[in-house]
C-alpha positions as CSV (number, residue, x, y, z in Angstrom):
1,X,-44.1,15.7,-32.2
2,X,-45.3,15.4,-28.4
3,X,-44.0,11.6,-28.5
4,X,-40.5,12.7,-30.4
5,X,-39.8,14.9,-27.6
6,X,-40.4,12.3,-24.8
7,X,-38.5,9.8,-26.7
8,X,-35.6,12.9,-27.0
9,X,-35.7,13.8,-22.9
10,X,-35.4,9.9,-22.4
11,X,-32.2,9.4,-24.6
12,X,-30.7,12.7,-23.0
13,X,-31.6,11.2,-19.5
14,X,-30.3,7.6,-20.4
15,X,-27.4,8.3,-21.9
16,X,-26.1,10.8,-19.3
17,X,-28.2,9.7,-16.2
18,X,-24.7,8.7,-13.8
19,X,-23.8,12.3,-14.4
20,X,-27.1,13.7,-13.7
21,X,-26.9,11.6,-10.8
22,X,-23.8,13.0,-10.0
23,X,-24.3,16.5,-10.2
24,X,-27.7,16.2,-8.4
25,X,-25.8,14.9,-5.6
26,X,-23.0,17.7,-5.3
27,X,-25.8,20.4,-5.5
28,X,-27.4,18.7,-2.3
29,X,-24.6,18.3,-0.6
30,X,-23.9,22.2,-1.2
31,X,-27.1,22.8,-0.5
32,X,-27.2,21.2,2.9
33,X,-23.8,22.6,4.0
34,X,-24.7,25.5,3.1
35,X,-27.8,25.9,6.0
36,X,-25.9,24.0,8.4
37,X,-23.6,26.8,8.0
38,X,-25.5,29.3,7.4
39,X,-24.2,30.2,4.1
40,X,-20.5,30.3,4.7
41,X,-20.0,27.0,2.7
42,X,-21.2,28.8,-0.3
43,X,-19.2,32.1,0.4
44,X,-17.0,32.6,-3.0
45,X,-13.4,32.7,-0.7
46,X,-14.6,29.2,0.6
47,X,-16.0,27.7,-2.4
48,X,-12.5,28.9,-3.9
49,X,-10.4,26.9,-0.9
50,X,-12.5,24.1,-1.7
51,X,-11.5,23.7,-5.5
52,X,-8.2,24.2,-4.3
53,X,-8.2,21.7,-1.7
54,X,-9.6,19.3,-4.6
55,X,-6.7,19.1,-6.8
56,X,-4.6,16.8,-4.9
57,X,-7.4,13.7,-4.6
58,X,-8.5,14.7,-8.4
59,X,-5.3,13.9,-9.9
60,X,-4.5,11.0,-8.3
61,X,-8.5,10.0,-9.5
62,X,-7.2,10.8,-12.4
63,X,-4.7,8.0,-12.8
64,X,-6.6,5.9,-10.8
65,X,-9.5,5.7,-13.4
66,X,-7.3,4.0,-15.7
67,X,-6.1,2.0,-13.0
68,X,-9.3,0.3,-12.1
69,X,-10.8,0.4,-15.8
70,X,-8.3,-2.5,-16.6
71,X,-9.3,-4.4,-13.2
72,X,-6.4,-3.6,-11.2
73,X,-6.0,-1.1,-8.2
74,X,-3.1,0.8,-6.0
75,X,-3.3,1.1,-2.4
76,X,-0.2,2.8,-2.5
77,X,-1.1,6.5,-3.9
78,X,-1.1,8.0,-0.5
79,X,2.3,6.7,0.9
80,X,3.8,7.2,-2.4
81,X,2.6,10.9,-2.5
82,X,4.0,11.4,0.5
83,X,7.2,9.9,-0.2
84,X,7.4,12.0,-3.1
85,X,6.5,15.2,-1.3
86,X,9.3,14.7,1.1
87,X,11.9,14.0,-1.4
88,X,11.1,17.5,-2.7
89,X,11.3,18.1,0.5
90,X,14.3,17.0,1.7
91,X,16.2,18.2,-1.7
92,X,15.4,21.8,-1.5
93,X,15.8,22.3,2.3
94,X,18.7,19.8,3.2
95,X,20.5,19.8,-0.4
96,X,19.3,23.4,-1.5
97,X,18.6,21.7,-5.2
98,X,16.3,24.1,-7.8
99,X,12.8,24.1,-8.1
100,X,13.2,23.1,-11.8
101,X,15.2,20.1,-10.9
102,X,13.7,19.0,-7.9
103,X,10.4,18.9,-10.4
104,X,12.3,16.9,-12.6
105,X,14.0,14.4,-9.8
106,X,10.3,13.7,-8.2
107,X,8.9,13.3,-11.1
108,X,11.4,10.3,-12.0
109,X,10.9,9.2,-8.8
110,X,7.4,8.7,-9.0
111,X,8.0,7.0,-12.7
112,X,10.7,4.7,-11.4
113,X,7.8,3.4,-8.1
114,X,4.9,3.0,-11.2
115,X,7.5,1.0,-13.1
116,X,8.2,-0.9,-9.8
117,X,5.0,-1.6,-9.3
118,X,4.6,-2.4,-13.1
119,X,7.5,-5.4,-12.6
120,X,5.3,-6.8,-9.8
121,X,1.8,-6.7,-11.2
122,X,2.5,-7.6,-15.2
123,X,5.6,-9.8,-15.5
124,X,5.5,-11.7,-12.4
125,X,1.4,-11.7,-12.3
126,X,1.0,-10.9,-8.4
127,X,-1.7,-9.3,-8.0
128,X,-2.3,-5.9,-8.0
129,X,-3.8,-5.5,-4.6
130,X,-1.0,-7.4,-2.8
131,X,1.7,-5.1,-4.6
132,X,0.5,-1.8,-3.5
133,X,-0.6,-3.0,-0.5
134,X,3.0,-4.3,0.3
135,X,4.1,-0.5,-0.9
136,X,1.6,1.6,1.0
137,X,3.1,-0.1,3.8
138,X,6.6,0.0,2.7
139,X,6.6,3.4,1.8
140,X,5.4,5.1,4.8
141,X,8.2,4.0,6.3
142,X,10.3,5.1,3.6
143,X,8.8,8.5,4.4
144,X,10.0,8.4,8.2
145,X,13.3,7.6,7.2
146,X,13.6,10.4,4.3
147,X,11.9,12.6,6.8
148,X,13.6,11.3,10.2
149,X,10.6,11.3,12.0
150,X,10.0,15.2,11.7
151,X,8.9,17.6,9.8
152,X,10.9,19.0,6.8
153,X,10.2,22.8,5.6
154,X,10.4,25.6,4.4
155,X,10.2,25.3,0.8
156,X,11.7,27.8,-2.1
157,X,9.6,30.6,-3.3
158,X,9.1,29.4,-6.4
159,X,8.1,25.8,-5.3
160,X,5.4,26.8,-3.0
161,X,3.8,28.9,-6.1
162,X,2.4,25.2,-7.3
163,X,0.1,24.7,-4.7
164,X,-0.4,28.5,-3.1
165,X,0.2,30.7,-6.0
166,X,-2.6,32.4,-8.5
167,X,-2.8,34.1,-12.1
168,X,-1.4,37.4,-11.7
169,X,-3.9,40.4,-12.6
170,X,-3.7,42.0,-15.4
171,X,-5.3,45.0,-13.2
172,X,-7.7,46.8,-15.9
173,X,-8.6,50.0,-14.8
174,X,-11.4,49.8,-12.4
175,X,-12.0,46.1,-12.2
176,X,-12.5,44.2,-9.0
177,X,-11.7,40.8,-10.3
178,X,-9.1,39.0,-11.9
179,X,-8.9,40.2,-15.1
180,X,-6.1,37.4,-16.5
181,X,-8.8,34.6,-15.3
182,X,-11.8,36.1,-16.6
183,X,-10.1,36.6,-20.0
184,X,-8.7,32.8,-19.9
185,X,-12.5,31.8,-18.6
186,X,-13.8,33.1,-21.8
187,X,-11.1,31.3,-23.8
188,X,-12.6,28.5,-22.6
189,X,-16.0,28.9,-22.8
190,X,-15.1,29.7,-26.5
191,X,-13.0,26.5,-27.0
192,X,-15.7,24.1,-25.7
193,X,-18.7,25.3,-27.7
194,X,-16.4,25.0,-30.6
195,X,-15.0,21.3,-29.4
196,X,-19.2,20.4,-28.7
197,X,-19.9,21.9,-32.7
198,X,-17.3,20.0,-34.6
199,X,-18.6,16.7,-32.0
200,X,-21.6,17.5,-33.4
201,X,-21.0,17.6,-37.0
202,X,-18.8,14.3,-36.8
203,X,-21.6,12.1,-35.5
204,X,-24.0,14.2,-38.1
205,X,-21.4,13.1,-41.2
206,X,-21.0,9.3,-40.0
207,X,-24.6,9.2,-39.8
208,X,-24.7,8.7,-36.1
209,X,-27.8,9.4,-33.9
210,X,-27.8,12.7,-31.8
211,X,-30.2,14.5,-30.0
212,X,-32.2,17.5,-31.4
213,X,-30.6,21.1,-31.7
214,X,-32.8,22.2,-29.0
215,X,-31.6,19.9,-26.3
216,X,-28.2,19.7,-27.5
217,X,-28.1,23.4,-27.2
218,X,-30.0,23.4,-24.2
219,X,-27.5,20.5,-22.6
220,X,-24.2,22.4,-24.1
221,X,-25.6,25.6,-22.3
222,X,-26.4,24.3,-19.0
223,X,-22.7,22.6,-19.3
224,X,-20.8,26.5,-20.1
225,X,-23.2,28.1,-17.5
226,X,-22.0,25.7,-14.6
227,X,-18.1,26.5,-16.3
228,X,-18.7,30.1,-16.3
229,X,-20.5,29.6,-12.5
230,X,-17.4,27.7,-11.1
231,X,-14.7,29.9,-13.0
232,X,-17.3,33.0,-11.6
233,X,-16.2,32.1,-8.4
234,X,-12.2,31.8,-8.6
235,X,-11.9,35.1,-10.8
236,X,-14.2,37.4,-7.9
237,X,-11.6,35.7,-5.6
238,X,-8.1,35.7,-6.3
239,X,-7.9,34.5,-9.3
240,X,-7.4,30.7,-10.9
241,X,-4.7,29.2,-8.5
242,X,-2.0,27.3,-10.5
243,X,-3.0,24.0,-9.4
244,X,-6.1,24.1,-10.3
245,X,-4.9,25.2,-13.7
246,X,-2.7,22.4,-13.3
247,X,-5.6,20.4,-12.4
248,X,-7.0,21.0,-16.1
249,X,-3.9,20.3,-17.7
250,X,-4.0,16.6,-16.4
251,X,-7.7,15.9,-16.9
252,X,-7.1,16.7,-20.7
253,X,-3.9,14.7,-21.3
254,X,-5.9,11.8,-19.2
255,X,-9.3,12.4,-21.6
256,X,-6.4,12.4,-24.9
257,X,-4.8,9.1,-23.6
258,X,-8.3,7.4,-22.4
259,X,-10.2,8.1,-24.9
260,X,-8.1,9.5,-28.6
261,X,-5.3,7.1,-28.0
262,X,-3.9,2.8,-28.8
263,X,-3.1,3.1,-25.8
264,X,-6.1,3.7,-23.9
265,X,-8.4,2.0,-26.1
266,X,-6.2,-1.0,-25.1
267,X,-6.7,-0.4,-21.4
268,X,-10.6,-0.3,-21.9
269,X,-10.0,-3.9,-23.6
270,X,-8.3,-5.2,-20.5
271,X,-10.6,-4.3,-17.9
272,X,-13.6,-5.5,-20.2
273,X,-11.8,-8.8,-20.9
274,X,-8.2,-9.9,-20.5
275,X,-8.3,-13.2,-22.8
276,X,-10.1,-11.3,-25.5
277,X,-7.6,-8.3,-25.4
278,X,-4.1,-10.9,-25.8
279,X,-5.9,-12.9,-28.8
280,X,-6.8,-9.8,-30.5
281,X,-2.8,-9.0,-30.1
282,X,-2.7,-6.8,-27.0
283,X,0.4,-7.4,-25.4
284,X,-1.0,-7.0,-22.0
285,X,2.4,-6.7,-19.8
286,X,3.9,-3.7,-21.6
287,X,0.6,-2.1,-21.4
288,X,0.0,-2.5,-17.6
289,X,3.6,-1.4,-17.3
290,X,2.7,1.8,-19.4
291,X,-0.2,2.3,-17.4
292,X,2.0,1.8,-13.9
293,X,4.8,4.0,-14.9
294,X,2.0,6.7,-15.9
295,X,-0.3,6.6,-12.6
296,X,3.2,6.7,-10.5
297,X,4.2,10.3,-12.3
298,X,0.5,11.2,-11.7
299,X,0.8,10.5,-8.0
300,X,4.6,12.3,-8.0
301,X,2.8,15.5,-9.3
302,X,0.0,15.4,-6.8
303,X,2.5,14.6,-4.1
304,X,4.5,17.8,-5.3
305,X,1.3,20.0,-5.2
306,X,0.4,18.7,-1.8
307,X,4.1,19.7,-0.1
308,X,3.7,23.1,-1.8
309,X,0.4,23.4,-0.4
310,X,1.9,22.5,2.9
311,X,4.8,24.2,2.5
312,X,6.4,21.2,4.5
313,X,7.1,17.5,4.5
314,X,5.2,15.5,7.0
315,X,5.1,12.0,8.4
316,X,1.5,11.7,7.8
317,X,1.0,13.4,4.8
318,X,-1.4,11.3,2.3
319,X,-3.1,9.2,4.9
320,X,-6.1,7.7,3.3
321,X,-5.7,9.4,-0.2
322,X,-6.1,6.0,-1.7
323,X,-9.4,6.3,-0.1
324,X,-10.5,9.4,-1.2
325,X,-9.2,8.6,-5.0
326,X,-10.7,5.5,-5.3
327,X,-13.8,6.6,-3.7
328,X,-13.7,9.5,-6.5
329,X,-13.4,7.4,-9.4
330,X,-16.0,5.2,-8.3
331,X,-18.6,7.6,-7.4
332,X,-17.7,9.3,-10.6
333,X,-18.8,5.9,-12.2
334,X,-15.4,3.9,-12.8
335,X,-16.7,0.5,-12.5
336,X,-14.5,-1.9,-10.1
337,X,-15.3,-4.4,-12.4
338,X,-13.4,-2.9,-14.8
339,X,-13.4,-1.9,-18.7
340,X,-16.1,1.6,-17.8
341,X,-14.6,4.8,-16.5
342,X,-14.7,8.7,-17.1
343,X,-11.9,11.2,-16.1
344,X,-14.6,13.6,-15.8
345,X,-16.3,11.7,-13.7
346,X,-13.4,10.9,-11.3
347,X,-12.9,14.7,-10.9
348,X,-16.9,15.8,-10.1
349,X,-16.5,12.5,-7.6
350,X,-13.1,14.3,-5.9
351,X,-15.1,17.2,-5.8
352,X,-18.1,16.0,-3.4
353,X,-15.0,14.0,-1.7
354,X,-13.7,17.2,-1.0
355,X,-17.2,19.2,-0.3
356,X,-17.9,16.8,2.4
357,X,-14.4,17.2,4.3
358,X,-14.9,21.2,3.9
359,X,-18.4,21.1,4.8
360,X,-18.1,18.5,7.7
361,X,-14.8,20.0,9.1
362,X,-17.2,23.9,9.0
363,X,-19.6,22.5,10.9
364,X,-16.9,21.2,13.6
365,X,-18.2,17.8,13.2
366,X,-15.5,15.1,14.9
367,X,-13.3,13.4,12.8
368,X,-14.9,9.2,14.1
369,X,-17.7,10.9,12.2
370,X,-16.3,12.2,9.2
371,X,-15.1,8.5,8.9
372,X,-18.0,6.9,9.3
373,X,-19.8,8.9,6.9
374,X,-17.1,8.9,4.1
375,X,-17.0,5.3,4.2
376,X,-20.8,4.7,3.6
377,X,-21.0,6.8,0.5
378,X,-18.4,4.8,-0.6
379,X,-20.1,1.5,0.0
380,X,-23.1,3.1,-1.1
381,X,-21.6,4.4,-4.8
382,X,-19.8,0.6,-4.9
383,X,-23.6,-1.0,-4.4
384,X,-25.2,2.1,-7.1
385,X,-22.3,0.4,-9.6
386,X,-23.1,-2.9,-8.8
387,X,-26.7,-2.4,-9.0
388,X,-26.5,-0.8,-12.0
389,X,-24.5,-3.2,-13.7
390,X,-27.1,-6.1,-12.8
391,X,-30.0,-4.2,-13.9
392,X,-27.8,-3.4,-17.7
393,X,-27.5,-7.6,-17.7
């Protein structure tokens, strides 16, 4: 029984030890911000800020985990963002267009660059790195001429909502929390033990191995308890802020496509080899295209949630988010090789982007250092895939 259990613990560690890794790794860096700020990195308003300030980079991750799994990558997502932002921009304050339709027009805009990009990268074969490259250039000066060189704001009411606004209370008598977010936090503690019990019973019926009931339980419970934990924090805050409920909305459509669809089985064939995928049928050029035209209404809708955030247009909005997003997906174990790579993963790896600019930016640190560290984690998570990838061979 003693040696079941071991074997158990080792199959529960193997088969989920990137995101232990992961998670381990946020909780330092919490932990360590936390005394060099003597607690105010942990305070609930801040913790709150700093899910908020993750959405932006964790969509765009989002997108760019399907980007990288079929061997490609976009240098562009930061100019195109911002390009996006300040068409929203420029539409509401200089052509007084509605919220609703400037949603609609950005949207398409961000569509129309993927499918640019698409053009480029499957039916003329250059590669991917040269294309967005050519565009994150190219549209950052498309975002000085939209913008003129200055900044554009205000924006409407009911734009800003996207990136400022929160659940309205329900106001229960004599609560002193949200009451609408708690209520919706239960929904969904409810909705993923059911999700985890029916996963369960699948593998059970095709006769697939899974771990005990005791450590499933035990894993499933640790999982709801950090849910309830993170959730804990918005709801004795202000509440869950639209884009992070936004933020949810995109990481399950992303999970359906990767992972429940043709389509994103197909993009998992790609990365993890090309000449296999066309033999087997896979018509390779209308799926990059797909994939293209997806990641550019991605970037569109974080571009949007950025402006609203703002609530203004600037020239230098989405510097270095291609950074932060690829840095993201990698960390959250997106393998530059290709043909590997989690949405969940992407989103805990935005997350400790984000919890080292909050944390370092607390503790006043200057900005040649924020740099500097940034960019060896990322080297560092690129050598962890690499390494890992040797060691699986």
């Amino acid at each position: 029984m003693h040696d079941q259990t071991t074997v158990n613990l080792k199959m529960l560690f193997k088969t989920n030890m990137r995101q232990f890794t992961m998670i381990a790794a946020l909780l330092l860096i919490w932990l360590l911000f936390s005394i060099a700020t003597d607690g105010v990195f942990l305070s609930p308003r801040n913790l709150s800020n700093l899910f908020l300030q993750t959405v932006t980079v964790a969509i765009v991750a989002c997108g760019m985990v399907l980007i990288i799994v079929t061997g490609n990558i976009d240098l562009s997502v930061g100019s195109v963002a911002g390009f996006c932002g300040a068409v929203a921009a420029v539409l509401q304050v200089n052509f007084g267009w509605g919220t609703v339709a400037t949603i609609g027009a950005v949207l398409l805009t961000g569509v129309a660059i993927g499918a640019w990009h698409g053009f480029w990268v499957a039916w003329k074969q250059v590669p991917a790195f040269i294309v967005t490259l050519a565009s994150m250039l190219a549209f950052r000066g498309a975002i000085l001429a939209v913008t003129g060189g200055s900044t554009i704001s205000p924006m409407h009411d009911s734009f800003k909502v996207i990136g400022t606004g929160y659940l309205p209370d329900i106001r229960f008598d004599g609560t002193s929390f949200n009451d609408t977010s708690a209520l919706l936090t239960i929904a969904f503690l409810i909705i993923y033990l059911l999700m985890e019990a029916g996963k369960r019973r699948n593998l059970i019926a095709h006769g697939l191995p899974v771990l005990p009931l005791g450590l499933d339980s035990l894993r499933i419970g640790l999982t709801a308890l950090a849910i309830a934990a993170v959730c804990g924090v918005m709801i004795f805050n202000e509440g869950f802020p639209y884009a992070v409920l936004l933020l949810v909305l995109v990481v399950l459509v992303c999970r359906f496509v990767a992972e429940r669809t043709v389509f994103g089985r197909r993009l998992y064939a790609i990365g993890g080899n090309s000449e296999a995928a066309l033999l087997s049928g896979i018509d390779l050029k209308k799926n990059l295209m797909g994939l293209y035209m997806l990641f550019g209404g991605l970037t569109a809708l974080a571009g949007m949630v950025m402006t609203a955030r703002l609530n203004a247009a600037t020239t230098s909005a989405g510097v270095n988010m291609e950074l932060d997003a690829i840095a993201a997906a990698v960390i959250g174990g997106t393998s530059l090789m290709g043909g590997e790579g989690k949405i969940t993963g992407a989103v805990i790896g935005a997350l400790i982007m984000s919890s080292l600019d909050n944390g370092m930016s607390l503790m006043n640190l200057d900005s040649a250092y924020q740099y500097i560290i940034k960019g060896l984690i990322l080297l560092t998570a690129v050598w962890a895939d690499v390494a890992m990838r040797r060691r699986k061979g």
